[in-house]
C-alpha positions as CSV (number, residue, x, y, z in Angstrom):
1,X,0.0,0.0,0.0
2,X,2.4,2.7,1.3
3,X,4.7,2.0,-1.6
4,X,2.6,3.9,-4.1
5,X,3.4,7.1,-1.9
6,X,5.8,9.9,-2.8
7,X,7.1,12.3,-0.4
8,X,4.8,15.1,0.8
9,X,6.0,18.8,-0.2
10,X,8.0,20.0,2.6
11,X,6.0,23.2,4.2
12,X,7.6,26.3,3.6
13,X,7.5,28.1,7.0
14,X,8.5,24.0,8.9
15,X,11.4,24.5,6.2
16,X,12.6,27.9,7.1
17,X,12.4,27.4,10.9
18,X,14.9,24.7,10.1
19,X,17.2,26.8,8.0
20,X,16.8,29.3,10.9
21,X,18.1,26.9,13.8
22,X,20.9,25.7,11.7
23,X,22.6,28.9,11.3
24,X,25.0,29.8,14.3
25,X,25.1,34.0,13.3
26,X,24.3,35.2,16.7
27,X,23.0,38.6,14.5
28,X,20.1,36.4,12.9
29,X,16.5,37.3,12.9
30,X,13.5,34.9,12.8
31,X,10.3,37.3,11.1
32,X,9.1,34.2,9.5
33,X,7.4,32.1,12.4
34,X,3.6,33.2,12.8
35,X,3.6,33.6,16.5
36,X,3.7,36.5,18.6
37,X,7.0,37.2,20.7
38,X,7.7,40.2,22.9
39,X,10.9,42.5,24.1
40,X,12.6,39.3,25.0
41,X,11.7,37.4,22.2
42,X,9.7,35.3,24.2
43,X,5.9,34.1,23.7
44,X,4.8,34.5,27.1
45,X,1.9,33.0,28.8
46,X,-0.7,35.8,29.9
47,X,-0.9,36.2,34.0
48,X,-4.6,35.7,33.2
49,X,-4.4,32.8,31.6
50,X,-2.0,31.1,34.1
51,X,-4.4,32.2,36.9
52,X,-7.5,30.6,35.2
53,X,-5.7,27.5,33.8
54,X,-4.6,27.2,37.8
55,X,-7.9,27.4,38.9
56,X,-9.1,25.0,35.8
57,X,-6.9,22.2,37.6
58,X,-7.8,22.6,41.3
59,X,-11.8,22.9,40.1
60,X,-11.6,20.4,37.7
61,X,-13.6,17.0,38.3
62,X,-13.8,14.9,35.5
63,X,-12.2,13.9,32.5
64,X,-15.4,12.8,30.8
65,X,-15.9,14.4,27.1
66,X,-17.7,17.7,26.5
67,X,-19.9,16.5,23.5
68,X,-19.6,17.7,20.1
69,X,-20.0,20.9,21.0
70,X,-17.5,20.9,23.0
71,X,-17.4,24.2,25.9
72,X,-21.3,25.5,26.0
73,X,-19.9,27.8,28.1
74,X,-17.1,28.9,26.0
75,X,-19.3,28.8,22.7
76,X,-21.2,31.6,24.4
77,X,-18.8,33.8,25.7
78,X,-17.0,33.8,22.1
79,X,-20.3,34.5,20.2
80,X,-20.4,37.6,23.0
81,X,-16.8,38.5,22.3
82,X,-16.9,38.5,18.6
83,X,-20.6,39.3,17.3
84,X,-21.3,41.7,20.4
85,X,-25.2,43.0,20.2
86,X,-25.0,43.0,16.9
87,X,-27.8,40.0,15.9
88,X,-30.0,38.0,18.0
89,X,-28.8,35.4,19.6
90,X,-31.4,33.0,18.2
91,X,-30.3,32.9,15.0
92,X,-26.2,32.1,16.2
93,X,-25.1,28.9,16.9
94,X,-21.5,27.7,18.0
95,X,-19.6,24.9,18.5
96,X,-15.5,24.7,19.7
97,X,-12.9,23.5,17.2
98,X,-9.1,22.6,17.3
99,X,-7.7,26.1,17.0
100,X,-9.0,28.3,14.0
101,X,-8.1,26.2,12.1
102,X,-10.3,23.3,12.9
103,X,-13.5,25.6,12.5
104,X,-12.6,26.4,9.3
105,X,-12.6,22.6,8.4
106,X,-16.0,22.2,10.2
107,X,-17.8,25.0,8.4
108,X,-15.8,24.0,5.0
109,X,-17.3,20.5,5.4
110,X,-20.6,22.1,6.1
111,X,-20.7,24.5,3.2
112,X,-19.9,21.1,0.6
113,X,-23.0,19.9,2.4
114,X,-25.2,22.6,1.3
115,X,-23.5,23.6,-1.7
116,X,-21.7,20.5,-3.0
117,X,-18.4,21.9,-4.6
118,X,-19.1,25.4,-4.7
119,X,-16.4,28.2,-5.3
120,X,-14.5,30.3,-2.4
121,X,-13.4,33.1,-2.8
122,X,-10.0,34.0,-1.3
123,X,-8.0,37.0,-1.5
124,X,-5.0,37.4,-3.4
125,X,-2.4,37.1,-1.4
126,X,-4.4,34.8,1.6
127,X,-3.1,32.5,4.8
128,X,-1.4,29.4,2.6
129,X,-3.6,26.9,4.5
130,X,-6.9,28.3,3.1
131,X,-6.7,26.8,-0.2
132,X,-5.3,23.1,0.5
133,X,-7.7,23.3,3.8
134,X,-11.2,24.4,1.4
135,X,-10.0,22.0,-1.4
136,X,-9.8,19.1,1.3
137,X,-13.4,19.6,1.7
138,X,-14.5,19.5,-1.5
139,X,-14.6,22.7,-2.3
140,X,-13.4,24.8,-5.5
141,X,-11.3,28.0,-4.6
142,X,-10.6,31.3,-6.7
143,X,-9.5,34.5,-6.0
144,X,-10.2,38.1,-6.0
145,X,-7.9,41.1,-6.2
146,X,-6.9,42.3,-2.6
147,X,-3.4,43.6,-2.2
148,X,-1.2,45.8,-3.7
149,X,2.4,45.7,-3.3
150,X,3.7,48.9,-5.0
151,X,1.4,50.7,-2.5
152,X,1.0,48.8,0.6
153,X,-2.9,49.2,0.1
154,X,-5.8,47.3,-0.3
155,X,-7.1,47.4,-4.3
156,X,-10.6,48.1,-3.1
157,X,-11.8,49.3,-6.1
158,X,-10.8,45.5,-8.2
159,X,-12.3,44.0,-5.0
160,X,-15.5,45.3,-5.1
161,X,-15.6,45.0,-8.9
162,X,-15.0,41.5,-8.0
163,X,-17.6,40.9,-5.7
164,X,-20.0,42.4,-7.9
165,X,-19.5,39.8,-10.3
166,X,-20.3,36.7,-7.5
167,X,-23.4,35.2,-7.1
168,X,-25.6,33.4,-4.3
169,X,-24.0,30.1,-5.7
170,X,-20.8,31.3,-4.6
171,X,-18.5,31.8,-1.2
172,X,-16.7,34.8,-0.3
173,X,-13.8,34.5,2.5
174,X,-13.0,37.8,3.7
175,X,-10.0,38.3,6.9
176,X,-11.8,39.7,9.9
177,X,-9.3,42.1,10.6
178,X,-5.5,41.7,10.7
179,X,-5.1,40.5,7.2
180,X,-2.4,37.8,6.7
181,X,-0.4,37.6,5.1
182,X,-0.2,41.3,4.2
183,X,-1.4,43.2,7.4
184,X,-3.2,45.7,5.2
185,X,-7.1,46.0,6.7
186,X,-10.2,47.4,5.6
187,X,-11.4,51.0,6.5
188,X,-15.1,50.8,8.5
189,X,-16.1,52.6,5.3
190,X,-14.5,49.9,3.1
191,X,-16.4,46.9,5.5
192,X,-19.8,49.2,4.6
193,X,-19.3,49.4,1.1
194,X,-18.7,45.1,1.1
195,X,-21.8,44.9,3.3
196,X,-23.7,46.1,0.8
197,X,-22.6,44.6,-2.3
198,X,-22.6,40.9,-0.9
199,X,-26.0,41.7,0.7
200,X,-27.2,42.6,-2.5
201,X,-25.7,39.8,-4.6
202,X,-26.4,36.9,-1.9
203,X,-23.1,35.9,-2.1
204,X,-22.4,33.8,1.1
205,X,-19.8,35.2,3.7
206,X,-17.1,33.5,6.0
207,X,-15.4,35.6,8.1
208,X,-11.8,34.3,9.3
209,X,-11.4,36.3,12.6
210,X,-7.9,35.0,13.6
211,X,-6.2,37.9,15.2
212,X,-9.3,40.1,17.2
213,X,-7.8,42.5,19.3
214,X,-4.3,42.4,17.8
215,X,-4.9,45.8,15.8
216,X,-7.1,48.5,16.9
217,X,-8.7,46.5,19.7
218,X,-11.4,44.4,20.3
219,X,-14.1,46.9,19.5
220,X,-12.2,48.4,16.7
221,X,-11.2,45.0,15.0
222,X,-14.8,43.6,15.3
223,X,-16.7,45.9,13.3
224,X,-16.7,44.3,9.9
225,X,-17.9,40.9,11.2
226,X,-20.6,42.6,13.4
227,X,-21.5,44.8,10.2
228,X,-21.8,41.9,8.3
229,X,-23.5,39.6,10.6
230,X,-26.0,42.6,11.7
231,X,-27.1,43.3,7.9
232,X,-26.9,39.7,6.3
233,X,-29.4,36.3,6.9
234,X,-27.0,34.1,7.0
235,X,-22.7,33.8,7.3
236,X,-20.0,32.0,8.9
237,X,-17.4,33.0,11.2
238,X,-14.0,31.3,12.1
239,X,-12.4,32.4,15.7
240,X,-9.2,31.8,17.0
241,X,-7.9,32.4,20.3
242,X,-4.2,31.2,19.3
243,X,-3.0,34.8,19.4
244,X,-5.2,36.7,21.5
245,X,-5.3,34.3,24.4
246,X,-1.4,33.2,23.6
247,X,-3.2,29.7,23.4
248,X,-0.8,28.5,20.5
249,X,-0.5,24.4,21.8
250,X,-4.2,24.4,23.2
251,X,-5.8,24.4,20.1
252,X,-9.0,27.1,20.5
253,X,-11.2,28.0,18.0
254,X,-14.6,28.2,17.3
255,X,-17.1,27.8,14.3
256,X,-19.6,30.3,13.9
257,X,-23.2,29.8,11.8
258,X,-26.0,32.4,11.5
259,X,-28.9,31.4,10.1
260,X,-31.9,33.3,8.5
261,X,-33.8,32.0,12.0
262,X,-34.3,30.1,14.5
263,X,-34.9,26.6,12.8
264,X,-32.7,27.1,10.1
265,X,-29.9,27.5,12.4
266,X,-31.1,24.7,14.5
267,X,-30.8,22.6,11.3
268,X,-27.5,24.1,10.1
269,X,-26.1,23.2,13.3
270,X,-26.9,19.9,13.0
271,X,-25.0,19.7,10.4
272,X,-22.0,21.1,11.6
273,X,-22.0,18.9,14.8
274,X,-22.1,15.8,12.0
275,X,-18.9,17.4,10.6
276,X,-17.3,17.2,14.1
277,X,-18.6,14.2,14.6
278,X,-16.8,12.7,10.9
279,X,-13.4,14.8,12.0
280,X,-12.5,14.1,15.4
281,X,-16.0,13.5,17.2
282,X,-15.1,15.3,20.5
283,X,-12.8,18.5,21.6
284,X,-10.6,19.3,23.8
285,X,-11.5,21.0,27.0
286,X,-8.4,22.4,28.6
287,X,-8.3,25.6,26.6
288,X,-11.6,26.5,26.0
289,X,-12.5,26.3,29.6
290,X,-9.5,28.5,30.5
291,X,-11.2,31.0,27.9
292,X,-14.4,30.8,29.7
293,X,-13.4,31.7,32.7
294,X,-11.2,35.0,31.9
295,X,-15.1,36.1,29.7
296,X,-16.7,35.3,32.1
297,X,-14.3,36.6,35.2
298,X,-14.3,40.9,35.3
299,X,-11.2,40.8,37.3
300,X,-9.6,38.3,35.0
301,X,-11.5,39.8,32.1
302,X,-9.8,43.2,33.2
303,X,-6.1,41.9,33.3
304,X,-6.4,39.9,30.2
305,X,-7.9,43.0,27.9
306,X,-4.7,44.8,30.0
307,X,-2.2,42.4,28.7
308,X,-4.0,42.0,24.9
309,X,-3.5,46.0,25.2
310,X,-0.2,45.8,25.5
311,X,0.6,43.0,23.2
312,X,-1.2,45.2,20.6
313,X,0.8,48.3,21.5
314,X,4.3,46.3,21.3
315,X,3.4,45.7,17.7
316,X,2.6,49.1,16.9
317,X,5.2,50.6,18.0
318,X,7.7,48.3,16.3
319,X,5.5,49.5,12.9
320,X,6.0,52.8,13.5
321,X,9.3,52.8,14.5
322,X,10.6,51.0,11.8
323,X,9.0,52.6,9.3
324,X,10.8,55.8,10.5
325,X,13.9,54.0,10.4
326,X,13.5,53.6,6.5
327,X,12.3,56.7,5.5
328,X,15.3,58.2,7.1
329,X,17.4,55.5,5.5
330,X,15.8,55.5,1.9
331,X,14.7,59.3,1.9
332,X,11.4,57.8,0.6
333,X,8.2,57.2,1.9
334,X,8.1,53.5,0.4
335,X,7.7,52.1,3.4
336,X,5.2,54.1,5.3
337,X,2.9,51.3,5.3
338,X,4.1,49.6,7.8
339,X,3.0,52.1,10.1
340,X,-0.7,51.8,8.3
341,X,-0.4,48.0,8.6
342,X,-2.4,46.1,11.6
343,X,-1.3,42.5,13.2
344,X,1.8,40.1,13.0
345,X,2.0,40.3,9.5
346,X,3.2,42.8,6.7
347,X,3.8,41.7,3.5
348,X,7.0,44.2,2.1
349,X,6.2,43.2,-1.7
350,X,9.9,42.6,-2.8
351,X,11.0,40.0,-4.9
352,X,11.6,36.3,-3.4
353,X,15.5,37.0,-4.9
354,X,15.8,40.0,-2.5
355,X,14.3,37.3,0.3
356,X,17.1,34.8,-0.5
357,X,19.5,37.9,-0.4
358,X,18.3,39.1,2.9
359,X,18.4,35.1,4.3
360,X,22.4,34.7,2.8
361,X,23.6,37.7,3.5
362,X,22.2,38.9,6.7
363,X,20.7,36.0,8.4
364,X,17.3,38.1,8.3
365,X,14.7,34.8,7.7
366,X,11.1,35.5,6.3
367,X,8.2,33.4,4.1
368,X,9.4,33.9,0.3
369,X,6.9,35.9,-0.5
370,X,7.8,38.4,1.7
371,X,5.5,38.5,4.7
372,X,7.1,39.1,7.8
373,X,6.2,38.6,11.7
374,X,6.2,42.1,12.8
375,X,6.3,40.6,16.5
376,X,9.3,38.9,15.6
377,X,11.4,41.6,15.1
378,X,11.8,43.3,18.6
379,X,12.8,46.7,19.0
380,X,16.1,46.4,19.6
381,X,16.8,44.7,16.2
382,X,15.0,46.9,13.7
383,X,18.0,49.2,13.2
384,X,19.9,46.1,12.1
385,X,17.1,45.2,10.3
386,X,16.3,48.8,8.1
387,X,20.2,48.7,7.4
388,X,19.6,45.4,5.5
389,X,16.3,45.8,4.2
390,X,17.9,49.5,2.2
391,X,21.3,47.4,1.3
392,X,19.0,45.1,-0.5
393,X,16.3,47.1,-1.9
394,X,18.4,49.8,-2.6
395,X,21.7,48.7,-3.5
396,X,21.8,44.8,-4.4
């Protein structure tokens, strides 16, 4: 049997965080590695998520599974965290997942149920994992204008020419807030304007909300999914808590489904407890429970928002800092952007052969496509960093 296999392509980021540990240049810089790390270059575990997860193990009294729906508990308080006020809550239904991830494999398989091998729509660039993960379900994918990298700026005017071309046969994936991999969001006035277009052409909406809090805050970074979930009958959101919790290796997501009422969502839920059932039948618990009690904790609630603050901060002010950097180094404003830019990510738009240049010749490591981990910079190595970035841009 096995002998019919070939080798699996080798993932790009596994790749360079193997490159990355084999080289011994103290001076080398890690931006490729989607996780956040701060002044120390550390990914720290929240105070308020040690305090709950402590409490979580002297409370805790069984081992017994959760059901398919894994945290009831934690369900809720994510529907609260992410949709706010803005739709009733008879018409939402959620169910925990492994990680983002995982509830964008549970409402993929769910989609192919109702709409066997319909066509999403990603953006162009998108998170590498979207395609292989919507294919896997069945699904077609295409793409639609999003980013462009002479500018730093979201091609709004292509996007929305694109959407108006979609139909109510097709899927539209749209990045909550945070866009990776170019860190280039849309304006509230830009979330309006795609409100109303995919409201008008029935196009359905999933909303992959990976990174809330990690750009303007958790207000701020919510509004397009509330928009969207306040105007339309129906849509699908993806959460993570990977980077807003610091919950990498717990695994904490959770699908989202809004339906046009009550007993449609009751049905569509069904449904997407069946695909949990097919994937991996039960959840964990660990994480999701340690979520549940900072939402539903005000002191905890308090010190975690607190601590998300300053994560948030960190990242902005490396963005604006090095973006000074370069404009005093190239005399330009080329790279103002990354001041503009939200989340983790920015994508620089040079060439992969500048990448490799930056890799070889200053140990600065980064997806070839240019997206870098913002976090993973640290502000004591973005001088180092500007002085390579102009060498190569400017002078290679």
């Amino acid at each position: 049997m096995f002998e019919t296999l070939k080798p699996a392509p080798q993932d790009k980021i596994i790749a360079l965080i193997a490159e990355y540990a084999a080289d011994e240049r103290d001076s080398k810089i890690d931006l490729g590695v989607g996780v956040y790390k701060d002044a120390t270059g550390n990914t720290p575990i929240m105070t308020a998520v040690a305090k709950a997860e402590d409490r979580r193990v002297k409370e805790q009294t069984t081992k017994t599974y959760v059901g398919m729906a894994g945290n009831v508990g934690f369900n809720n308080a994510m529907i609260d965290l992410v949709l706010g006020d803005s739709i009733s809550r008879d018409r939402v239904r959620g169910a925990q997942a492994p990680g983002g991830t995982g509830a964008l494999r549970l409402i993929a398989d769910l989609l192919d149920v109702a709409k066997p091998g319909a066509t999403v729509y990603l953006s162009d660039p998108t998170w590498p994992n979207h395609v292989p993960l919507m294919q896997a379900a069945g699904l077609k994918t295409a793409t639609y204008p999003y980013f462009d990298a002479e500018t730093g700026k979201v091609k709004f005017d292509e996007l929305c020419a694109a959407l108006e071309k979609m139909t109510a046969d097709d899927i539209v994936l749209l990045h909550g807030c945070c866009h990776n991999p170019t860190g280039a969001n849309l304006t509230n006035e830009q979330w309006d304007k795609v409100t109303e277009i995919v409201a008008k052409t029935g196009t359905f909406v999933l909303v992959d909300i990976a990174y809330l809090g990690f750009g303007d805050g958790l207000e701020a970074d919510a509004y397009g999914v509330r928009k969207l979930a306040s105007t339309l009958p129906e849509m699908a959101v993806a959460a993570s808590c990977s980077k807003n919790f610091g919950l990498y290796r717990e695994r904490v997501g959770c699908a989202m489904i809004i339906g046009a009422n009550e007993e449609v969502a009751n049905i569509t839920f069904s449904q997407l407890l069946s695909a949990a059932r097919a994937n991996y039948s039960m959840p964990p618990d660990h994480g999701a429970e340690i979520v549940r009690i900072i939402l539903n904790d005000d002191t905890l609630r308090k010190e975690w928002e607190e601590e998300l603050s300053q994560v948030r901060n960190h990242m902005v002010t490396i963005r604006e800092k090095l973006a000074e950097a370069m404009r005093q180094r190239s005399n330009s404003a080329d790279f103002d952007f990354l001041a503009e830019h939200r989340g983790m990510f920015s994508l620089l738009g040079i060439s992969q052969d500048k990448v490799e240049q930056l890799k070889k010749d200053f140990g600065v490591y980064m997806v070839g496509n240019s997206r870098m981990n913002i976090a993973g910079l640290g502000v004591d190595k973005i001088d180092q960093f500007a002085d390579a970035l102009v060498k190569v841009t400017r002078e290679g």
